[in-house]
C-alpha positions in Angstrom: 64.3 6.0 33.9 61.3 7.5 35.9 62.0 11.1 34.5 62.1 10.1 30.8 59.1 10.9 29.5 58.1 9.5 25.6 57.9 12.0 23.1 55.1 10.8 21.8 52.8 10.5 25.5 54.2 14.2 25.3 52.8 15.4 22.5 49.3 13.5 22.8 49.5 15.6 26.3 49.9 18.7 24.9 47.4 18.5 21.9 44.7 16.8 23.4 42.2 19.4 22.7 42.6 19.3 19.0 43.3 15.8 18.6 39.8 14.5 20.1 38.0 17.7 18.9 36.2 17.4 15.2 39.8 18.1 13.1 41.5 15.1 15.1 38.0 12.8 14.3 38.5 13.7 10.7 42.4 13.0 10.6 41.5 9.3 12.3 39.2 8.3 9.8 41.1 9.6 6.5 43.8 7.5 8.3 41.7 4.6 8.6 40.0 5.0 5.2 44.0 5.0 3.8 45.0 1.6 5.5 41.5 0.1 4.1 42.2 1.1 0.6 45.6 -0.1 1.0 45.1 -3.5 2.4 41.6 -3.2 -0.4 43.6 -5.3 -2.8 45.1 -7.7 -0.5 42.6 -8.9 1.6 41.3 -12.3 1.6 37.5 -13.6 2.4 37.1 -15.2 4.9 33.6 -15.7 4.9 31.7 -14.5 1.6 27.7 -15.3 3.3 25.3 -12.7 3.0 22.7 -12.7 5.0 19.4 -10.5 4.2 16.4 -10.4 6.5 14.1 -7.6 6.1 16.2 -4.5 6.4 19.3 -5.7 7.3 22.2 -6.3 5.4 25.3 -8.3 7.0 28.2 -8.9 5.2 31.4 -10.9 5.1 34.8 -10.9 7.4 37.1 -9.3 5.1 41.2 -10.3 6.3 43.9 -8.2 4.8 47.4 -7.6 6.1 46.8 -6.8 9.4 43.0 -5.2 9.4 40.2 -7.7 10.2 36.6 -5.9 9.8 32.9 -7.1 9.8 30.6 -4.5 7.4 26.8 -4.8 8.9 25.1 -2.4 6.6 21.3 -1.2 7.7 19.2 0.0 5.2 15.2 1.1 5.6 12.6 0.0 3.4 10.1 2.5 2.6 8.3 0.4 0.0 7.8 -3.6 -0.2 9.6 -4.9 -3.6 7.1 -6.6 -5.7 9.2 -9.3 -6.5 9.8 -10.7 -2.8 6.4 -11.1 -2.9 5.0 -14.7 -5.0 1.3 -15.5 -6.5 2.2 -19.0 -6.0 1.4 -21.0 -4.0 -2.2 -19.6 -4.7 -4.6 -19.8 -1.3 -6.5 -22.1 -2.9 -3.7 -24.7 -3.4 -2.7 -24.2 0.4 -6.2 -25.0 1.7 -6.1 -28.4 -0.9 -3.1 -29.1 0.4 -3.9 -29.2 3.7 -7.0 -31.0 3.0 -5.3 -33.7 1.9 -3.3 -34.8 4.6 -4.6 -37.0 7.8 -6.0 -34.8 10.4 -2.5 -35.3 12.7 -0.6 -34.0 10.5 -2.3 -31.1 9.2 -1.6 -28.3 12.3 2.3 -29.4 10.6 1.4 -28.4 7.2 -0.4 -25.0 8.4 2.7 -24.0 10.6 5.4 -24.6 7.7 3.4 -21.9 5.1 4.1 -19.3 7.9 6.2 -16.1 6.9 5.3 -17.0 3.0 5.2 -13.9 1.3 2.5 -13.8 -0.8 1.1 -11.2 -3.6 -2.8 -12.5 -4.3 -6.3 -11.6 -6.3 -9.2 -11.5 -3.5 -12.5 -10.0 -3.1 -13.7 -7.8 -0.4 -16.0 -10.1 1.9 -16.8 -8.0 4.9 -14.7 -5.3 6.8 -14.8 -5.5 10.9 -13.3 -2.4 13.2 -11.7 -3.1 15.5 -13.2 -2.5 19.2 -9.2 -2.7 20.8 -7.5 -1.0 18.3 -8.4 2.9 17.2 -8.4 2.9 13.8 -7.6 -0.3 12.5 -10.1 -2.1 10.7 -10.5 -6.0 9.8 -10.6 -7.2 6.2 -12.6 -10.3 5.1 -11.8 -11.5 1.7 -11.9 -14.2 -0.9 -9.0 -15.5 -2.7 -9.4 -15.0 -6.6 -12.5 -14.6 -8.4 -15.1 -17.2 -7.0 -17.2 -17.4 -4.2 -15.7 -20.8 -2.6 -12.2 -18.9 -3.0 -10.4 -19.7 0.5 -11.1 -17.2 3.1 -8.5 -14.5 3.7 -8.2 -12.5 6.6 -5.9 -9.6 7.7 -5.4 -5.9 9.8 -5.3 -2.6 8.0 -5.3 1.2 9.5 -8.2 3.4 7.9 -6.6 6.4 7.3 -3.8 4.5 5.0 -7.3 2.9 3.0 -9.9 5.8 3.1 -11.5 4.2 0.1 -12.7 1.1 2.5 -14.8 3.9 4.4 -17.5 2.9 0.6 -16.1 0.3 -1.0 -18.9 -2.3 -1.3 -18.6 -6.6 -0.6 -17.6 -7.9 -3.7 -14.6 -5.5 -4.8 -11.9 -6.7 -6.7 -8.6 -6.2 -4.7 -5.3 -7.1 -5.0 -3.2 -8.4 -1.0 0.2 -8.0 -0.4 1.5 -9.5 2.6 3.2 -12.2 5.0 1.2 -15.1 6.1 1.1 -14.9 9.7 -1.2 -18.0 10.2 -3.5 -20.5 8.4 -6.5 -21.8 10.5 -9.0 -24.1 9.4 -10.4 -22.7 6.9 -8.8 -19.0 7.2 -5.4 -17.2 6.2 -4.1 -14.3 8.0 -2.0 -12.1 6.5 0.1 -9.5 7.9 -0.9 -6.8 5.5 1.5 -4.9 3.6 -0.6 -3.5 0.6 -3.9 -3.2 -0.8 -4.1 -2.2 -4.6 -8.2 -1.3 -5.5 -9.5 -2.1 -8.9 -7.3 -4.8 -10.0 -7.3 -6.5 -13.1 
């Protein structure tokens, strides 16, 4: 019957206001939050990868009675975690092990040590501003302790290193970063940290 209306279309039409205003918002998720826990207990996954790539976190499909829900999580990371970051392989042992392979198949080798995370001893070699890029200076270093360490290579802003402004060639340093490329006979890193003074 066209004159019927549902009780329920009725009510929604006469509190509208209150129902899409901050106290109805709140009501809809405590509602929501209820069937979660509810179904908590019962759901079944589906799906249990989790996937972490820098800063973001994507979790599984969870399945319960009648609620199916993906969780992607984002979280910001203010600081690298040491341990992501690996002393081995050492830059040395990348530049042998290039070397060592015919000439065909070394550009290969160089691409498949891109994205390594790396945490390394160097020496400061020579710094370079940059003419493109206010503020950002070049840093030429040596991996480890000796002078035929493999050449290191990577971008930092000033005003984060003040301490470059007189350091002299030859400083002990300590690189934290991703290896963006290897070239013959240079690494570049996509600096994440430089610790002075290292041990």
């Amino acid at each position: 019957m066209s004159g019927i209306i549902d009780p329920s279309v009725k009510w929604i039409t006469a509190n509208y206001t209150w129902i899409f205003s901050g106290i109805g918002v709140a009501m809809l998720v405590a509602g929501y939050e209820w069937l979660r826990r509810r179904n908590k207990g019962r759901g079944t996954v589906l799906n249990s990868l989790v996937n972490v790539s820098g800063s973001t976190i994507t979790g599984s499909t969870l399945v319960g009675r009648d609620v199916i829900q993906t969780i992607h999580v984002t979280r910001e990371i203010s600081h690298p975690i040491e341990g992501e970051y690996s002393p081995t392989p050492t830059a040395n042992e990348i530049r042998q092990q290039i070397y060592a392979l015919p000439l065909l198949q070394q550009p290969a080798a160089r691409r498949s040590y891109v994205g390594l995370r790396v945490k390394w001893p160097a020496q400061i070699e020579n710094l370079h501003q940059s003419r493109s890029k206010d503020g950002i200076v070049g840093v030429s270093m040596r991996y480890g302790d000796e002078s035929w360490g493999a050449t290191l290579y990577g971008e930092v802003e000033l005003d984060k290193y003040p301490r470059l402004k007189s350091i002299y060639d030859g400083e002990r340093v300590k690189v934290m970063g991703t290896i963006g490329e290897v070239q013959t006979g240079v690494i570049w890193l996509d600096l994440i940290r430089l610790e002075f003074g290292r041990k």
